[in-house]
Backbone as numpy.savetxt, mean C-alpha at the origin, in Angstrom:
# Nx Ny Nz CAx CAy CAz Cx Cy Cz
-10.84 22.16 13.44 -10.62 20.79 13.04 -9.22 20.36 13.46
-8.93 18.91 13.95 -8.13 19.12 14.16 -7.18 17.92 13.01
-5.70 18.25 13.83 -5.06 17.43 12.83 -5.04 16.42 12.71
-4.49 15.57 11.23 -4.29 14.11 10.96 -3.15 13.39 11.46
-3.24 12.28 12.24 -2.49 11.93 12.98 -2.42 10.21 12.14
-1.50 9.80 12.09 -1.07 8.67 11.54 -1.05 7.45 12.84
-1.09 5.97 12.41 -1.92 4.91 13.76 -0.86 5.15 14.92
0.59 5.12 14.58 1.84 5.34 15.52 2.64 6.38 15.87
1.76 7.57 14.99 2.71 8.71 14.80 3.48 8.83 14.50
4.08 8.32 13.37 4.84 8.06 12.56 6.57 7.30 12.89
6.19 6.56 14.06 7.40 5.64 14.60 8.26 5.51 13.81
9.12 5.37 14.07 10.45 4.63 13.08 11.90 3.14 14.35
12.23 2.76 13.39 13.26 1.52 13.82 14.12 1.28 12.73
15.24 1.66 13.13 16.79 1.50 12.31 17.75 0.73 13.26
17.22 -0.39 14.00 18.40 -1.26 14.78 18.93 -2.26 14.33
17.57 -2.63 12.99 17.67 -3.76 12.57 18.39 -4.13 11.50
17.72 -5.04 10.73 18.47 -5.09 9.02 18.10 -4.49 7.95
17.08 -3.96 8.55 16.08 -2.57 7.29 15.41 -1.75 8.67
15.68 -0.31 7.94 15.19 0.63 8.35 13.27 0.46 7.97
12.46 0.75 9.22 11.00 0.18 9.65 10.28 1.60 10.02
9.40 2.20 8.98 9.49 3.87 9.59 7.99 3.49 9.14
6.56 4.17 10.10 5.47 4.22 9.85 4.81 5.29 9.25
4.17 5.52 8.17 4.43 6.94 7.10 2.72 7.46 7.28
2.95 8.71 7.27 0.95 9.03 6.85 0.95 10.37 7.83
-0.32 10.79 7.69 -1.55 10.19 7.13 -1.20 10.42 5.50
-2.07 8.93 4.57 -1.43 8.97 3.70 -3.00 8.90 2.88
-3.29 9.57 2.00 -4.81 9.49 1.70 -5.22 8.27 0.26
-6.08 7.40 0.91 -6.55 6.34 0.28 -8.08 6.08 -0.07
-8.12 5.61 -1.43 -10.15 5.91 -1.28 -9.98 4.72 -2.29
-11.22 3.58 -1.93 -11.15 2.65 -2.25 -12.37 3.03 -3.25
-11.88 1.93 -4.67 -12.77 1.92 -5.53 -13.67 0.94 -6.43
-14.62 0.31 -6.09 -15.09 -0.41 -6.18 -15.89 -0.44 -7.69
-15.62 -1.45 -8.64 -17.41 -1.18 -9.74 -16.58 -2.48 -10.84
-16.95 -2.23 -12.15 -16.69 -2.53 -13.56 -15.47 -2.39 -13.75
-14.46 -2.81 -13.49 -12.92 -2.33 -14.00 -12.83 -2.27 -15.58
-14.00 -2.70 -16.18 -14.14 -2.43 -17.82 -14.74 -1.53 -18.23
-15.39 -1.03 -17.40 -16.28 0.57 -17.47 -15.56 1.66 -17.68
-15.41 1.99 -18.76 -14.66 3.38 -19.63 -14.87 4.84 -18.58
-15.90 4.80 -18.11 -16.19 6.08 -17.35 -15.53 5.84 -15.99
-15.56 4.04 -15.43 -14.93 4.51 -14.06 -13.12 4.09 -14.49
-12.71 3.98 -15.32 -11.53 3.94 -15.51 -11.43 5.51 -15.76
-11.61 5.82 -16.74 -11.42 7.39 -16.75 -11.50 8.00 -15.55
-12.30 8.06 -14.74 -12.69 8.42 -13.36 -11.39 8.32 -12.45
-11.00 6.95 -12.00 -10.09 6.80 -11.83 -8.41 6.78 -11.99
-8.42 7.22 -12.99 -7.12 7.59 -13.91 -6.99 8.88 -13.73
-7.76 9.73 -13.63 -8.09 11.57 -13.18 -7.95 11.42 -11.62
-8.14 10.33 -10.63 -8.24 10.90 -9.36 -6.94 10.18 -9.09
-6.49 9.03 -9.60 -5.00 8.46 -9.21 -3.51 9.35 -9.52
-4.09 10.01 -10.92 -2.80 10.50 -11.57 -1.49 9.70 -12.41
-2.17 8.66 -12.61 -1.47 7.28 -13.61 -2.41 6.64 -14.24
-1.60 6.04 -15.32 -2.73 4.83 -15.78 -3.05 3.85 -15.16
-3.99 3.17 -15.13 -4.68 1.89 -14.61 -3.48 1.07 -14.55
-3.55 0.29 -13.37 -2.26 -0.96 -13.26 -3.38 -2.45 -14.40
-1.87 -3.37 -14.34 -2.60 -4.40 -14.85 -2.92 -5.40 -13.61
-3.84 -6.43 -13.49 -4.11 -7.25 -12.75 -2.47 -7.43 -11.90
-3.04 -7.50 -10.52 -1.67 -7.65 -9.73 -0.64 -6.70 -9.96
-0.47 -5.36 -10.01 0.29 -4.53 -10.08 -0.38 -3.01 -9.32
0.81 -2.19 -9.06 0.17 -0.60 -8.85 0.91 0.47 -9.41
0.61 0.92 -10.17 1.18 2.31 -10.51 1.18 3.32 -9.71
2.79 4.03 -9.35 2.77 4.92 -8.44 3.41 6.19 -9.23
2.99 7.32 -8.70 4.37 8.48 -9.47 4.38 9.14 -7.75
5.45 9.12 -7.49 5.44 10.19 -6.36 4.58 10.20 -5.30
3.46 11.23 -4.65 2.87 10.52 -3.34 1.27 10.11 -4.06
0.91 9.65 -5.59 -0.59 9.24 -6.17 0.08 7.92 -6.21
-1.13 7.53 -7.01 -1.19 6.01 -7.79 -2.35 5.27 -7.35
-2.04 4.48 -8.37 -3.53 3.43 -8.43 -2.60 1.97 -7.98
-3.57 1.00 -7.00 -3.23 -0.24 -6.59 -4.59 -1.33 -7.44
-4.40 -2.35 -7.93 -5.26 -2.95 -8.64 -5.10 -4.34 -6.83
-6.56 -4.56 -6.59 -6.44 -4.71 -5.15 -7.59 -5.75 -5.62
-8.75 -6.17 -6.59 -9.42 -7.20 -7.14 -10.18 -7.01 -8.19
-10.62 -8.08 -8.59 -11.50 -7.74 -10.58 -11.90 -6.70 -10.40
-12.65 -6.18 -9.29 -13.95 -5.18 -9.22 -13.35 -3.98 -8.24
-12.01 -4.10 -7.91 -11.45 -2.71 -6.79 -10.46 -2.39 -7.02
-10.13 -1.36 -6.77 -8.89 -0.41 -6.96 -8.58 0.57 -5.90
-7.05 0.44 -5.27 -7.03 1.29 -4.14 -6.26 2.87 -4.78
-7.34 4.04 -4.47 -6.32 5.36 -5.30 -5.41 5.91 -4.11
-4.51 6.21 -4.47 -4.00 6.56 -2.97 -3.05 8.27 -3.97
-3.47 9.21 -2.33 -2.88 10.60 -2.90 -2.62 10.91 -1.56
-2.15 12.57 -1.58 -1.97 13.26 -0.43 -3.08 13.37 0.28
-3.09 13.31 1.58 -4.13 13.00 2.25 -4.94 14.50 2.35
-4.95 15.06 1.98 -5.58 16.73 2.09 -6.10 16.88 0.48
-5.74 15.98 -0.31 -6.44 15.73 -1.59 -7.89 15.04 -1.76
-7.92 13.93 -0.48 -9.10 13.04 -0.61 -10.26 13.53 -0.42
-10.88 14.17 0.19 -12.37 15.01 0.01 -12.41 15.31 -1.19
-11.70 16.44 -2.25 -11.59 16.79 -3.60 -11.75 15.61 -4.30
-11.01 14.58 -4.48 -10.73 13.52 -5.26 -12.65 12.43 -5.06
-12.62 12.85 -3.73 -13.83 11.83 -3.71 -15.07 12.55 -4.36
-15.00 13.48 -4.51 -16.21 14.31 -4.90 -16.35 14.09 -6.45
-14.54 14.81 -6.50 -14.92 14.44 -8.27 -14.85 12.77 -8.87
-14.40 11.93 -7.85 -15.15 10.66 -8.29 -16.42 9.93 -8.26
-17.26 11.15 -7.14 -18.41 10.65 -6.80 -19.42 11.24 -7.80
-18.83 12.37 -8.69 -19.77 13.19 -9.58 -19.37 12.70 -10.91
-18.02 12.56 -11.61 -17.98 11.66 -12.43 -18.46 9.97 -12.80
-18.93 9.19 -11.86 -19.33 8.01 -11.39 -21.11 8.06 -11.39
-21.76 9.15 -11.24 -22.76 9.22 -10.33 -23.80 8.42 -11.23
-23.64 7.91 -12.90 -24.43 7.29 -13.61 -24.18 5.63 -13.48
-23.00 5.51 -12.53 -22.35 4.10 -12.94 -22.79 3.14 -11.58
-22.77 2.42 -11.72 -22.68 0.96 -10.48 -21.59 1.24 -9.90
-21.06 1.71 -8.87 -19.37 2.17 -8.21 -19.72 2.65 -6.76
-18.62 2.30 -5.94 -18.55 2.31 -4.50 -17.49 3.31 -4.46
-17.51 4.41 -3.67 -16.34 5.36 -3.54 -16.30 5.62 -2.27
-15.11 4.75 -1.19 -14.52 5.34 0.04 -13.50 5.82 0.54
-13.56 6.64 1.13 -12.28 6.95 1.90 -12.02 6.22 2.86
-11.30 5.63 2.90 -10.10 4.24 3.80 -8.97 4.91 4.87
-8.34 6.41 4.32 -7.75 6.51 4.91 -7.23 6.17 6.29
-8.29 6.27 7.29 -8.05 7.01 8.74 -8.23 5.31 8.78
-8.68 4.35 8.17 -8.74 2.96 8.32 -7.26 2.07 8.15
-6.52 2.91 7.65 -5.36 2.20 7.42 -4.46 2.59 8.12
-3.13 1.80 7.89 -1.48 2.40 8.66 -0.79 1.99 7.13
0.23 3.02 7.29 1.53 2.63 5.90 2.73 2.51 6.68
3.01 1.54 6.51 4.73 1.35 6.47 5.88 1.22 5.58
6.78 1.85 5.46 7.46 1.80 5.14 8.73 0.95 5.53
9.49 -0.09 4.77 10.99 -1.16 5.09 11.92 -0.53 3.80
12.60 -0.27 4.18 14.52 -0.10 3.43 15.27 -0.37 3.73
16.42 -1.13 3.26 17.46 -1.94 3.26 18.06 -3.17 2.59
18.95 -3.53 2.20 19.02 -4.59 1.70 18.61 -5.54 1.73
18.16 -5.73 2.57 17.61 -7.18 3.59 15.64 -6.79 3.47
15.16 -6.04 2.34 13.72 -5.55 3.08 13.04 -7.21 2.26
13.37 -7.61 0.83 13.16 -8.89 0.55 13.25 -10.32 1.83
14.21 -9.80 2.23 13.82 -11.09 3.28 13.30 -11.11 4.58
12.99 -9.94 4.67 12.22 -9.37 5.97 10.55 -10.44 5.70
10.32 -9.30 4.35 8.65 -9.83 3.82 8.56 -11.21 3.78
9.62 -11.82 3.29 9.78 -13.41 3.12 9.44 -14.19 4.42
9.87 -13.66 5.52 10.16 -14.79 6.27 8.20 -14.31 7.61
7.35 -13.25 6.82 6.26 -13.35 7.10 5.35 -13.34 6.72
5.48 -13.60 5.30 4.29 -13.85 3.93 4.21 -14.44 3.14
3.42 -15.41 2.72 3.84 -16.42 2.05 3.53 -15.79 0.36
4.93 -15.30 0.03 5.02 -14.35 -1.52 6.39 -14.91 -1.62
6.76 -15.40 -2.62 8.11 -15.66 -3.66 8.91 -14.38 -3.71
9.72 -14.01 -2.80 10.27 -12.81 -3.05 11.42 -12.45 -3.43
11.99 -13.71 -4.66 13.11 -13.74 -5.33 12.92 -12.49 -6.43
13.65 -12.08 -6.61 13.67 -10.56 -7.29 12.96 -10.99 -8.97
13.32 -12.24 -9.86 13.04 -12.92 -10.50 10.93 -13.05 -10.44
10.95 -13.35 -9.11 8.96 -13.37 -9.25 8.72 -12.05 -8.94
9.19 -11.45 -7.91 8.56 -10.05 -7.56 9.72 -8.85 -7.84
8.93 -8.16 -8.68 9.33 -6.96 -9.23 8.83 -6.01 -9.94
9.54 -4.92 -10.45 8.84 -3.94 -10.82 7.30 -3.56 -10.08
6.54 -3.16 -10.84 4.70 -2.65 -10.20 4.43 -4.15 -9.65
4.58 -5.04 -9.39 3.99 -6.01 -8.91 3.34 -5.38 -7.69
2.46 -6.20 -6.97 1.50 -5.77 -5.97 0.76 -6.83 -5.44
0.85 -7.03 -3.92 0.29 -8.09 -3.71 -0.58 -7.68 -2.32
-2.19 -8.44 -2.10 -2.54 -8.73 -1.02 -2.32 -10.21 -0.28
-2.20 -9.99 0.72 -1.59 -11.53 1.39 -1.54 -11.25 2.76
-0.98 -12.28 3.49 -0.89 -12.03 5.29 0.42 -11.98 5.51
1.10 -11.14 6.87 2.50 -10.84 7.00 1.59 -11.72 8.55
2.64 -12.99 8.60 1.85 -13.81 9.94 0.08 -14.00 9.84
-0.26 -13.52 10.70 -1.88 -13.30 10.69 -2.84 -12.26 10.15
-1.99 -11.02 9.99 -2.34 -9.49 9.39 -2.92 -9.61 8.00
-4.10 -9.22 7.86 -3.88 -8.80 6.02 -3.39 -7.50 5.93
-3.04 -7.61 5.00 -1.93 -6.87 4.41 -2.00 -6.70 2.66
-1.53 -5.10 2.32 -1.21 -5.31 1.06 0.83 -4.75 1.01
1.08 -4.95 -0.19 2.47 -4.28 -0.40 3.07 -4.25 -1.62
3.88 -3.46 -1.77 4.62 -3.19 -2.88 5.75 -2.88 -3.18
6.81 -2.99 -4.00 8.18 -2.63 -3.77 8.72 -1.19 -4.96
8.42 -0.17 -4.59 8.84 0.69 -4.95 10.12 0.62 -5.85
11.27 0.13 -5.15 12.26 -0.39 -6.02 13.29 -1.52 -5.16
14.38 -1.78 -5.83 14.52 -3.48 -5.25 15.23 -3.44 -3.71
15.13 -2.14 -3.11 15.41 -2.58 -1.67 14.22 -1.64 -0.65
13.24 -1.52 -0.89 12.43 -0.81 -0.31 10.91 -1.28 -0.39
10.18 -1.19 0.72 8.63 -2.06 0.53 7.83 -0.92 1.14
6.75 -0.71 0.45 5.35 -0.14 1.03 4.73 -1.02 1.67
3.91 -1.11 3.04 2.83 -1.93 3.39 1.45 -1.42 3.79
0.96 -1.43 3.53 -0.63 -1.35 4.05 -1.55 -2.36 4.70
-1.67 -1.44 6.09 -2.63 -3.03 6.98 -3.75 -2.02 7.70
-4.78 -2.82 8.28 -5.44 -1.93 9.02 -5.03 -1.26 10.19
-5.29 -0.16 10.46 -5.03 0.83 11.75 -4.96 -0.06 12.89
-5.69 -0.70 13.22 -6.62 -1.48 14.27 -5.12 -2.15 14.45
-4.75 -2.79 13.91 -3.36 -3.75 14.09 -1.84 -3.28 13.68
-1.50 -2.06 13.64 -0.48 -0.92 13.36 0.87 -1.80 14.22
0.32 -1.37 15.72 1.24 -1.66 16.42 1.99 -3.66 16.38
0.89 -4.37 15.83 1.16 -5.96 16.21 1.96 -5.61 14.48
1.95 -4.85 14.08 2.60 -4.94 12.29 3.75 -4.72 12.79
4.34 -3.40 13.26 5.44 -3.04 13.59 5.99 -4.04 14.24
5.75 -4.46 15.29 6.17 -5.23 15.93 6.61 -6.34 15.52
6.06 -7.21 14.28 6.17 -8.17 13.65 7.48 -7.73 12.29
7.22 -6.90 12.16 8.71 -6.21 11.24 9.87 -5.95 11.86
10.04 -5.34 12.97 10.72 -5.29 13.83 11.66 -6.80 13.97
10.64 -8.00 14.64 11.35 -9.15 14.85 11.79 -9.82 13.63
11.01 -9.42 12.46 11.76 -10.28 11.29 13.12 -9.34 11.04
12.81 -8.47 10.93 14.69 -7.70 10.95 15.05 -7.56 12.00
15.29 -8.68 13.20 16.42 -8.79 14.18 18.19 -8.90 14.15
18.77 -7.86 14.03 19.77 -8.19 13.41 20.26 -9.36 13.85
20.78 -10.64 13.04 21.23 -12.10 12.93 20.55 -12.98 12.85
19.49 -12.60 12.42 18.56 -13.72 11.97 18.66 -13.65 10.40
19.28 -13.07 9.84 20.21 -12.87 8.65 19.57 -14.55 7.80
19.56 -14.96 6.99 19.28 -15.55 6.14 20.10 -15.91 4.86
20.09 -14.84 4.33 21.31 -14.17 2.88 20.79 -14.94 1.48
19.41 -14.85 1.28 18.82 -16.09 0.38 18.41 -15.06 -0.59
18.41 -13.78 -0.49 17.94 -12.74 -1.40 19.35 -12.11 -2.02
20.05 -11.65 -0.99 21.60 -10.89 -1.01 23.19 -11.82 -1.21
């Protein structure tokens, strides 16, 4: 078998105003059903390794966590050599319930932005309020960076997770890249 290879191989860009590094393979299994269903919350709380986020938020500890992604889905995200295990025991804990259990991984790209400037990076290609005041803490949002969907999150107040599809890795980077051109500076966050 061979190995897991991430959409860019894990590129990186530090020229700009935030360091732009592409992270993975990072293992993700999407979860679909009842978000009021005691068994697939339990379910999910055992394969994330946190509690359930609230609407619009994600709980992370380290490389797990749960993303609350719509009424009826939840993205679990772990080490990627975890997800076969994780899907099994969500597919055998689940197996009485109405619930969709996929692995997304090899479907996605993660990026990673750090720097002072990673708030106004996102700003100036998503239409999200990214005054520290609206977005913070577990907040979590799906939205478009330009044309991309996209999800993201801010780990803490100078650093962003992104998640987009594989398929468009390279037009992401690329689009992060030009929003942290150094001097296109702004200073509306900092």
């Amino acid at each position: 078998m061979s190995d897991p290879v991430s959409a860019l191989k894990n590129i990186s860009d530090d020229t700009g105003l935030v360091t732009i590094s592409e992270i993975g393979p990072i293992g993700m299994i999407t979860l679909r059903g009842d978000l009021s269903d005691k068994a697939l919350v339990k379910a999910a709380v055992a394969a994330g390794g946190v509690n359930l986020p609230e609407q619009g938020h994600c709980n992370t500890q380290g490389s797990q966590g749960i993303a609350w992604m719509s009424p009826d889905e939840l993205l679990i995200i772990c080490a990627y050599a975890d997800v076969q295990d994780r899907l099994a025991d969500l597919r055998e804990k689940l197996a009485g319930s109405h619930a969709l259990v996929v692995n997304v991984s090899d479907a996605r790209a993660v990026f990673d932005i750090k720097g002072d400037h990673a708030r106004e990076v996102i700003a100036k290609l998503a239409p999200v309020d990214m005054h520290p005041d609206q977005f913070n803490g577990t907040m979590f949002r799906r939205t478009r960076f330009a044309q991309v969907p996209a999800a993201f999150w801010m780990p803490d107040g100078t650093s962003a997770r992104i998640v987009c599809f594989r398929s468009v890795a390279q037009y992401m980077f690329d689009l992060l890249k030009t929003a942290a051109m150094p001097g296109s500076e702004v200073r509306h966050y900092t």
